[in-house]
C-alpha positions as CSV (number, residue, x, y, z in Angstrom):
1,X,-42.2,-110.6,-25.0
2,X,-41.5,-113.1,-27.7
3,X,-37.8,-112.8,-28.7
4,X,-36.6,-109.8,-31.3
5,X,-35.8,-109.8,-35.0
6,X,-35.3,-113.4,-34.5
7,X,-33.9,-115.6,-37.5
8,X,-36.7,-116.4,-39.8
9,X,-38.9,-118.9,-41.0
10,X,-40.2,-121.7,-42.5
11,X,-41.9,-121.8,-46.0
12,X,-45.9,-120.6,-46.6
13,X,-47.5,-123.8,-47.9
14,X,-49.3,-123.0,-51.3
15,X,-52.6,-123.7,-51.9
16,X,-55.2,-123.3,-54.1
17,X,-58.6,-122.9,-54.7
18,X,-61.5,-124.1,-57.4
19,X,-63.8,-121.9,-58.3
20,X,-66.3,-124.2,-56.4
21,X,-65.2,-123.4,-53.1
22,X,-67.0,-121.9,-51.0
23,X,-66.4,-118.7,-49.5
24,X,-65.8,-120.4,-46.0
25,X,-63.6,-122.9,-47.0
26,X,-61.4,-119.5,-48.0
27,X,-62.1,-118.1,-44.2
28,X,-61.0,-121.1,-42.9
29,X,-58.0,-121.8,-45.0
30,X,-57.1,-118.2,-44.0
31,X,-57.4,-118.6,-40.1
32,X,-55.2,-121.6,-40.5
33,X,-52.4,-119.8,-41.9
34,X,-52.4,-117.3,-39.8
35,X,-52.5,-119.5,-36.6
36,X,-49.7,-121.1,-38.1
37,X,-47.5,-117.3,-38.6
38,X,-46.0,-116.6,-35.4
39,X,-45.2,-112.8,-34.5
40,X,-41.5,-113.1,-33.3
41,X,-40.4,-116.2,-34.9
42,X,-42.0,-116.1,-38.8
43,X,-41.8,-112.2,-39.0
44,X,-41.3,-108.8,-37.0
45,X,-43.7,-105.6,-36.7
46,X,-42.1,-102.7,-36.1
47,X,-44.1,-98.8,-35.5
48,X,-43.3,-95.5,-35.4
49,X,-43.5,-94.1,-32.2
50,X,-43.9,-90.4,-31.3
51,X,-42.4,-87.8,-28.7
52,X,-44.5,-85.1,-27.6
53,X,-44.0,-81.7,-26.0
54,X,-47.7,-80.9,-24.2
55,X,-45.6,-78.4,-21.3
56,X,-44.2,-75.8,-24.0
57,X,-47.9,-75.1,-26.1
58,X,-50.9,-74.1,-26.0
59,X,-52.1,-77.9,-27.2
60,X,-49.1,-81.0,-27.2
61,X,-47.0,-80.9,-30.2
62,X,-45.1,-84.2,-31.8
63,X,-41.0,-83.2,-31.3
64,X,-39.7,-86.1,-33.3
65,X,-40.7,-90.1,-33.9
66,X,-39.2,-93.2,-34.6
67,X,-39.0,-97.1,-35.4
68,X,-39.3,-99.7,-32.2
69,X,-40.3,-103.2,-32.3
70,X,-44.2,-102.3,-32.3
71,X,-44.8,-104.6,-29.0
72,X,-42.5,-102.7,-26.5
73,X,-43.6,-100.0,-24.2
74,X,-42.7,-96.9,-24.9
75,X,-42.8,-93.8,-22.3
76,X,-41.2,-90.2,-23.4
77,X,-41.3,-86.6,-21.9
78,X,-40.4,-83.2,-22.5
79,X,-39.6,-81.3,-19.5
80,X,-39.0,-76.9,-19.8
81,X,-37.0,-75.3,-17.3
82,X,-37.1,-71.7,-18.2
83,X,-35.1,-70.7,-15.5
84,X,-31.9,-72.5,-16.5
85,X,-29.3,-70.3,-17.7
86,X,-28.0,-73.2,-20.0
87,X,-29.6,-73.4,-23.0
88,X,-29.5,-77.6,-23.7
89,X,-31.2,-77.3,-20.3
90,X,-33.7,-75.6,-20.8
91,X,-35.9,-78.1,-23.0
92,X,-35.0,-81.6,-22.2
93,X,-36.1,-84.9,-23.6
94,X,-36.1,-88.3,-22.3
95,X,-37.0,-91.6,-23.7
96,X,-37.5,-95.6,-22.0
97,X,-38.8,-98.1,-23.8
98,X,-38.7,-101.5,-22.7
99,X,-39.6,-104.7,-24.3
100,X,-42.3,-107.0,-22.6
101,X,-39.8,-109.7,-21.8
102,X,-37.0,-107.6,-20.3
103,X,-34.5,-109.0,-22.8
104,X,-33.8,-105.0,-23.9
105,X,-34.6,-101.6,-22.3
106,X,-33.7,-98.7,-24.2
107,X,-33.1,-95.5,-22.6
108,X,-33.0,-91.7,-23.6
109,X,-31.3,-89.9,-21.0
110,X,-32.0,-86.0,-20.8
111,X,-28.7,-83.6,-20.2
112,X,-29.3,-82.3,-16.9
113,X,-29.4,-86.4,-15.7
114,X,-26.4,-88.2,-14.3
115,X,-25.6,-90.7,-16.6
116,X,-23.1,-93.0,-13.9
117,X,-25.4,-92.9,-11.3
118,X,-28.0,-93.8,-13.1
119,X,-27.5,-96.4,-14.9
120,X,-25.0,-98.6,-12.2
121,X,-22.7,-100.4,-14.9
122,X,-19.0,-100.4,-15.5
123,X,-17.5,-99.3,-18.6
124,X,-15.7,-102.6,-21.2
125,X,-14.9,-100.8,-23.4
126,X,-15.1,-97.3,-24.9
127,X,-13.9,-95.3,-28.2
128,X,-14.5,-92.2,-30.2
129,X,-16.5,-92.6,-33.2
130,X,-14.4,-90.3,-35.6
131,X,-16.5,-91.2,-38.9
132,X,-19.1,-89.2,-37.1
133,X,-16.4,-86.5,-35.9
134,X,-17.6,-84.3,-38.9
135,X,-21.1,-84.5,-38.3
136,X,-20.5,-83.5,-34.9
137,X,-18.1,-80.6,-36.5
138,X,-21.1,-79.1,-38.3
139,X,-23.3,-79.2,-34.9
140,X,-20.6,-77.4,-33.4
141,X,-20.5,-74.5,-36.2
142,X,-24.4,-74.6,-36.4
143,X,-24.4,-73.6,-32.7
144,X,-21.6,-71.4,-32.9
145,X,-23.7,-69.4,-35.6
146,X,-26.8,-69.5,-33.0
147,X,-25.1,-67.6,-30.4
148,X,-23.6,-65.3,-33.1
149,X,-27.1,-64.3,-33.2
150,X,-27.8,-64.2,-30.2
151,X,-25.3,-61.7,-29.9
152,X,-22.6,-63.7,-28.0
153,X,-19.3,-63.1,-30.3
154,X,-17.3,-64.6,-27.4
155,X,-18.6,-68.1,-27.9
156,X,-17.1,-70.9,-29.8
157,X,-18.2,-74.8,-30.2
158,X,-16.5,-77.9,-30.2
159,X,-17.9,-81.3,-30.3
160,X,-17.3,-85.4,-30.4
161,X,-18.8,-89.0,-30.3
162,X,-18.3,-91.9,-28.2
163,X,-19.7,-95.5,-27.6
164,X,-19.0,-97.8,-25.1
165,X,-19.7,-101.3,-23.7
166,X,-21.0,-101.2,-20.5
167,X,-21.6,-104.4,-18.0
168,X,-24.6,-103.9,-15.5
169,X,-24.6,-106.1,-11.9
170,X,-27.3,-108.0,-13.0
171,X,-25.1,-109.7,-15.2
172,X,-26.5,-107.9,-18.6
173,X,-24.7,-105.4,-21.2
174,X,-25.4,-102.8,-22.6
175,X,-24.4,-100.3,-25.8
176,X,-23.8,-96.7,-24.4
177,X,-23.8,-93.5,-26.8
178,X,-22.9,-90.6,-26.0
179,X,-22.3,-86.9,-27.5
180,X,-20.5,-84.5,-25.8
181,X,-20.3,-80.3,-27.2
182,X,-17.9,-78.1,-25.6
183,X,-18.7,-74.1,-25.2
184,X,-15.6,-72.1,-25.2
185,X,-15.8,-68.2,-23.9
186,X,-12.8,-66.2,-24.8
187,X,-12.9,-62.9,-22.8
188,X,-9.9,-60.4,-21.8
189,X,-7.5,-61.6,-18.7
190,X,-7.5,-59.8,-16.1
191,X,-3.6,-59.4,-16.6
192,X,-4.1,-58.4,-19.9
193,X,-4.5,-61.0,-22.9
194,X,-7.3,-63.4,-24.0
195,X,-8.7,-66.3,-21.6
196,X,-11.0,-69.1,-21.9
197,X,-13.4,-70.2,-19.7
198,X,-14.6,-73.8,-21.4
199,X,-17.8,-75.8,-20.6
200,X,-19.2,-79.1,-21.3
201,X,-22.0,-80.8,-21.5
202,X,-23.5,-83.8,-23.2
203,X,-26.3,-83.0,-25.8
204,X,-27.2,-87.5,-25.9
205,X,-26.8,-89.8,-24.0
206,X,-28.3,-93.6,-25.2
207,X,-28.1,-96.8,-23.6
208,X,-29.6,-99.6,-24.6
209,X,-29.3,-102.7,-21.9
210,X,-29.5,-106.2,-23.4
211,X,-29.2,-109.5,-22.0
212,X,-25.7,-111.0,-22.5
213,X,-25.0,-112.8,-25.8
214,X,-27.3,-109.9,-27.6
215,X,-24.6,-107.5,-28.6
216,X,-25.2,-108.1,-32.6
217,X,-28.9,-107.8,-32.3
218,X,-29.0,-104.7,-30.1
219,X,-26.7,-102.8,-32.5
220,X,-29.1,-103.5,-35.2
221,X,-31.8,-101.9,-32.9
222,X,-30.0,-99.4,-32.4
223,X,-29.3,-98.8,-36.1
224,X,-32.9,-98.9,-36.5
225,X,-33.7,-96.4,-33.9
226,X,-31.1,-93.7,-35.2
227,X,-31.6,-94.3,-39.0
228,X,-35.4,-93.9,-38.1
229,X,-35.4,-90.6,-35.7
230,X,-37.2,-87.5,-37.5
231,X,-37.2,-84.4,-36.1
232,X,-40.5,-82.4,-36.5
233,X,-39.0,-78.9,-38.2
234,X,-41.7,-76.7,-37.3
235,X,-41.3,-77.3,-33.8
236,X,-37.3,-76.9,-34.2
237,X,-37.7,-74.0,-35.5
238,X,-39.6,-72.8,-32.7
239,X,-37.5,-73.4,-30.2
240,X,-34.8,-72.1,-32.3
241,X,-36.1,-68.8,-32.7
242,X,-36.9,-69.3,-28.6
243,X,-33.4,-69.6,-28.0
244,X,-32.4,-67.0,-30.2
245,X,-35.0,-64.5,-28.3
246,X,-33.4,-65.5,-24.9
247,X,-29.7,-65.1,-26.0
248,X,-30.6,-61.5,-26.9
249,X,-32.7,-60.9,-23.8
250,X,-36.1,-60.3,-25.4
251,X,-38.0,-61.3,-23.0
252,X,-41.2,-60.3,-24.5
253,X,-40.4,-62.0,-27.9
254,X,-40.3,-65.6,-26.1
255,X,-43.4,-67.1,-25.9
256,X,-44.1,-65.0,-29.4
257,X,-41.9,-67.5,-31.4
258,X,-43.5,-70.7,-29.7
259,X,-47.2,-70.0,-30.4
260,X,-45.9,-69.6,-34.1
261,X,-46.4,-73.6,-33.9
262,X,-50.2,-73.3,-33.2
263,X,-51.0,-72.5,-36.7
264,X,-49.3,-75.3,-38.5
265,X,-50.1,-78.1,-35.8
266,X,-53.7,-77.3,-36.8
267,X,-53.3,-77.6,-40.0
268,X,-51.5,-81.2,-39.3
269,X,-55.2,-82.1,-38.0
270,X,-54.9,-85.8,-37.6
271,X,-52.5,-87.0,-40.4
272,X,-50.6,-89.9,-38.7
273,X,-47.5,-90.0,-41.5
274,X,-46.0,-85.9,-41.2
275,X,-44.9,-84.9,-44.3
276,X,-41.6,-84.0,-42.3
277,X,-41.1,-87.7,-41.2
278,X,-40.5,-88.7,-45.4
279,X,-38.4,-85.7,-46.3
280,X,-35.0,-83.7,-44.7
281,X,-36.0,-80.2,-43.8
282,X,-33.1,-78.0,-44.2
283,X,-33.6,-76.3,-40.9
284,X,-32.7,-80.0,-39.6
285,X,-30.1,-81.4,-41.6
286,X,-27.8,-81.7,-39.2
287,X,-29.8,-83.6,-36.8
288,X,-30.9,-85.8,-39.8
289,X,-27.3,-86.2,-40.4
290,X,-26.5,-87.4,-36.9
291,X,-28.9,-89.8,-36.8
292,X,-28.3,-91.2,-39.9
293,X,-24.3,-91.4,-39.3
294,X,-25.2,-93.0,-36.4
295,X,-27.4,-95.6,-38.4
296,X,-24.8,-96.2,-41.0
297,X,-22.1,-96.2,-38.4
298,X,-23.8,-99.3,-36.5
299,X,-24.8,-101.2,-40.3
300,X,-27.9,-102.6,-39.2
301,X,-30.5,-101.1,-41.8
302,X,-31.3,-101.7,-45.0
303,X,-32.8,-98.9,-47.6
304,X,-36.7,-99.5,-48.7
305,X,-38.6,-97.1,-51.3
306,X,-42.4,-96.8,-50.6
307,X,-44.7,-96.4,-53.5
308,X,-44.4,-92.9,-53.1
309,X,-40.2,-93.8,-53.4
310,X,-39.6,-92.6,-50.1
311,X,-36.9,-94.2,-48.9
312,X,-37.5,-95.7,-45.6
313,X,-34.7,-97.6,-44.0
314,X,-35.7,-100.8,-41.4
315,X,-33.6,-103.3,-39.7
316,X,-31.3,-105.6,-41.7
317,X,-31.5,-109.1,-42.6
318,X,-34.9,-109.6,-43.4
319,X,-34.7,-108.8,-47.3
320,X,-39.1,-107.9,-47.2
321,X,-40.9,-105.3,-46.0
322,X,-44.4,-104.2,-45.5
323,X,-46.1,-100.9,-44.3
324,X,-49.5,-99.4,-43.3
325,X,-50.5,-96.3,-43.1
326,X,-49.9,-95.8,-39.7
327,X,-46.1,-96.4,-39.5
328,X,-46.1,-99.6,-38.9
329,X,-43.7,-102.0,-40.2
330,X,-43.7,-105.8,-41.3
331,X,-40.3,-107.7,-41.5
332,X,-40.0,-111.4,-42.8
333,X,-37.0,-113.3,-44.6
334,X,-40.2,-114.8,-46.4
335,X,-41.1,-113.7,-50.1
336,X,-44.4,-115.1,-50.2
337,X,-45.6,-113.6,-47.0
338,X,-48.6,-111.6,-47.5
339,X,-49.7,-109.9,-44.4
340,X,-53.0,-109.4,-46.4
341,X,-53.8,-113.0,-46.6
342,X,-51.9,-114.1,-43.8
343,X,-53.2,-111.7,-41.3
344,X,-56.5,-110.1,-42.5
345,X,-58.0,-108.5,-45.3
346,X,-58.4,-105.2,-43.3
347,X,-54.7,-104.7,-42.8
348,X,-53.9,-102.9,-46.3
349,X,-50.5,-104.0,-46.0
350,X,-48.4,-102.7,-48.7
351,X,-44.9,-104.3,-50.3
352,X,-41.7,-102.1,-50.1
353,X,-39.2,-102.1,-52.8
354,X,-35.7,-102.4,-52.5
């Protein structure tokens, strides 16, 4: 694949037109410029990509989405283990998506995975990320509250953030990121007094592998992909409530909360941009919170409004932006770029404000 978010690009030329030219003098002034617009070097597409859960439903449900150079590959899975007695275990998530010239692969690793073995690197560096400490805080509380629910008064949370540099044998890096949430049981001693019986686990785990030299970019990659995650609220909710039901032991109840999906994925019908993907639900702030500290923590985005003045934020340094309906993205350092012209009169591109 043709190099990312590359540093962009030399001046349109202007033309113009008399009103006695004919319509395929136009065509062919339009295929010329756009064989002369190369994708990679004169301007970037980006798309929303989507994760879907098709083992816990009746029919597949979208979990969450999120913004990837639109040319990589993209694979993504949501694997249920009802018979875990951990909860993060029960439903997990992964995500690889790989660009076509091996330059990055981006990896989602689900809890249950070993993240050392896996991924055969050697730590550079590492540090806590303490301007998202707070945002890890309130996960911690929000679970806390969940098991309250669930009955479970013994339980407590704690959580934290890290990053780290890794350096794989092949000779590449890559950008490692990593949550980790601690459940704390208090019960009685046996000898009288209070003990704690503490457990960890690691609720993300991100890596994105780059080749060497292609720190700055992949930080602004990952910036995009955090600032971009939405998480579908209707399906958190369900497995919410899921979780809820098995904390208390109703077995019964399970399933019950999950099919509560059904009615509202049917009434999603075929609408490619959710009305959840412009708009916080409250039922997921923290989650949007996370991945937006995350976002703002790396710098790499920059803030557009749609016509609607949703604000939609993209990889930095380009200045312009273009959508489609679709969730598809066009970047360009380029003012007078008109994907319209340039590309098509089909494409009903549309300018973003800043």
């Amino acid at each position: 694949m043709k190099k990312l978010f590359p540093i962009v690009f030399a001046s349109v030329a202007l033309f113009s037109c008399n009103a006695q030219s004919s319509q395929k003098n136009k065509n062919n002034i339009s295929t010329k410029r756009t064989a002369a617009m190369v994708e990679g070097k004169d301007y970037v597409i980006v798309k929303r990509f989507r994760v879907e859960d098709k083992q816990g439903f009746d029919n597949p449900v979208e979990v969450s989405s999120f913004v990837l150079p639109a040319s990589w590959q993209v694979n993504s899975n949501v694997q249920w283990n009802l018979y875990s007695k951990c909860l993060p275990e029960i439903v997990q998530v992964s995500v690889n998506a790989k660009s076509k010239d091996g330059d990055f692969e981006l990896a989602f690793y689900p809890a249950t995975q070993s993240l050392a073995t896996g991924i055969n690197a050697q730590v550079k560096s590492a540090k806590v990320i303490p301007d998202l400490q707070q945002l890890m805080d309130a996960g911690a509380l929000q679970q806390t509250q969940l098991a309250r629910q669930g009955g479970n008064n013994a339980y407590n949370h704690r959580g934290s953030a890290a990053e780290g540099v890794l350096q794989f044998a092949d000779g590449k890096e890559g950008l490692v990121f990593c949550t980790l949430m601690q459940t704390i049981v208090t019960i009685p001693g046996t000898q009288g007094g209070m003990a704690s019986n503490i457990q960890c686990y690691v609720g993300m785990r991100i890596v994105l592998k780059y080749k060497s030299g292609n720190e700055a970019m992949a930080r602004k990659i990952m910036s995009t992909f955090f600032s971009s995650t939405k998480l579908n609220p209707t399906w958190f909710n369900a497995i919410t409530n899921f979780f809820i039901a098995k904390g208390k032991n109703i077995q019964d109840q399970n399933w019950k909360h999950i099919q509560e999906i059904r009615a509202v994925q049917e009434q999603q019908g075929n609408n490619i941009i959710r009305n959840w993907e412009q708009k916080n639900d409250a039922s997921t702030a923290a989650f949007s919170k996370n991945s937006d500290g995350f976002g703002q923590y790396l710098r790499g985005v920059e803030n557009y409004k749609d016509e609607n003045g949703n604000t939609v934020e993209l990889t930095s340094g380009y200045g312009n932006a273009w959508s489609k309906s679709d969730g598809t993205y066009l970047l360009t350092t380029n003012p007078a770029f008109d994907p319209n012209v340039e590309m098509g009169d089909t494409q009903n591109w549309k300018r973003l404000n800043k």
